[in-house]
C-alpha positions in Angstrom: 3.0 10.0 -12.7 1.8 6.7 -14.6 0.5 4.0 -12.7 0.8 0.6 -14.0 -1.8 -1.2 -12.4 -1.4 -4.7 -10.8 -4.1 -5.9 -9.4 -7.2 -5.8 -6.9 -8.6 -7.7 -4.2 -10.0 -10.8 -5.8 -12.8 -11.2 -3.1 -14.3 -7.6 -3.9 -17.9 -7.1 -4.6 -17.7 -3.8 -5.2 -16.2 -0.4 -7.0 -14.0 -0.1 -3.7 -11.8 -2.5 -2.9 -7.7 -2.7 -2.2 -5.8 -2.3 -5.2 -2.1 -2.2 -6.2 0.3 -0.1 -8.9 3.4 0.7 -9.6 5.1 4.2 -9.9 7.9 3.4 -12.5 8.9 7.0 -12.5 8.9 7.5 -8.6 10.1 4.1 -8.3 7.5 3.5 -5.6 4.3 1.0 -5.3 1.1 2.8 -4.2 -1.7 1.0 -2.6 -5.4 1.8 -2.0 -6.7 -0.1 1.2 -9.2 0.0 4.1 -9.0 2.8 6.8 -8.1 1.2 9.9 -10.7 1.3 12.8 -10.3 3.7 15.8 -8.6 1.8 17.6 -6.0 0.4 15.2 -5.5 3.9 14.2 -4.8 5.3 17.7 -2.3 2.4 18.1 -0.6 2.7 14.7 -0.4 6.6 16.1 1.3 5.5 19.4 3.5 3.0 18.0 7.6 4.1 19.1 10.5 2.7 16.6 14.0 3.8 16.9 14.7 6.3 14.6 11.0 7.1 13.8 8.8 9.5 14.8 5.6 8.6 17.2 2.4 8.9 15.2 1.5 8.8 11.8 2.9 12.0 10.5 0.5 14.4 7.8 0.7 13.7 4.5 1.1 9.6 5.4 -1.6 7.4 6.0 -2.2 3.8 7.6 -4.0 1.6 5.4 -5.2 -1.9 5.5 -4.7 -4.4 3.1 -5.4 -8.1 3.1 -3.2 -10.8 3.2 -4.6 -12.5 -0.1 -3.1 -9.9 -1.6 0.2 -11.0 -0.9 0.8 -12.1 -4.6 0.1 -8.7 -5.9 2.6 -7.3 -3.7 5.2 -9.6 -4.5 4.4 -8.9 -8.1 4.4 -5.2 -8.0 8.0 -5.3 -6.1 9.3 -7.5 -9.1 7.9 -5.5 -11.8 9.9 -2.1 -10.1 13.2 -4.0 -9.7 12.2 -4.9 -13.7 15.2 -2.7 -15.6 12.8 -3.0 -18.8 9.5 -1.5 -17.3 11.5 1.6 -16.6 
């Protein structure tokens, strides 16, 4: 797997912050964010959707990331539609 990276939280001050890549290969986007607090956990855990299962099942994780971000998202879902990047 080769991540292409895209970018990271411009308001970090540190080594760990929110970041985004690209899986070409797996044709996915991967994110590094912030664990969610207790109770945002428990209620991402007892969230019910039609056709999904309750809880956040093992090998899956809830992340946070912020909404400045928003332009690294949008630009890490354009570079994996990109044919050339493939």
């Amino acid at each position: 797997m080769a991540l292409t990276f895209i970018g990271i939280d411009p308001d970090t001050k540190t080594a760990d912050s929110p970041t985004v890549w690209v899986d070409h290969d797996a044709q996915e986007l991967v994110f590094q964010g912030w664990e969610p607090g207790p109770e945002m956990a428990a209620e991402a855990a007892a969230f019910e959707v039609p056709g999904h299962a309750v809880g956040v099942p093992e090998g899956e994780a809830v992340v946070r990331i912020p909404a400045r971000m928003v332009g690294m998202i949008r630009e890490a879902c354009d570079a994996i539609e990109r044919a050339d990047h493939r």
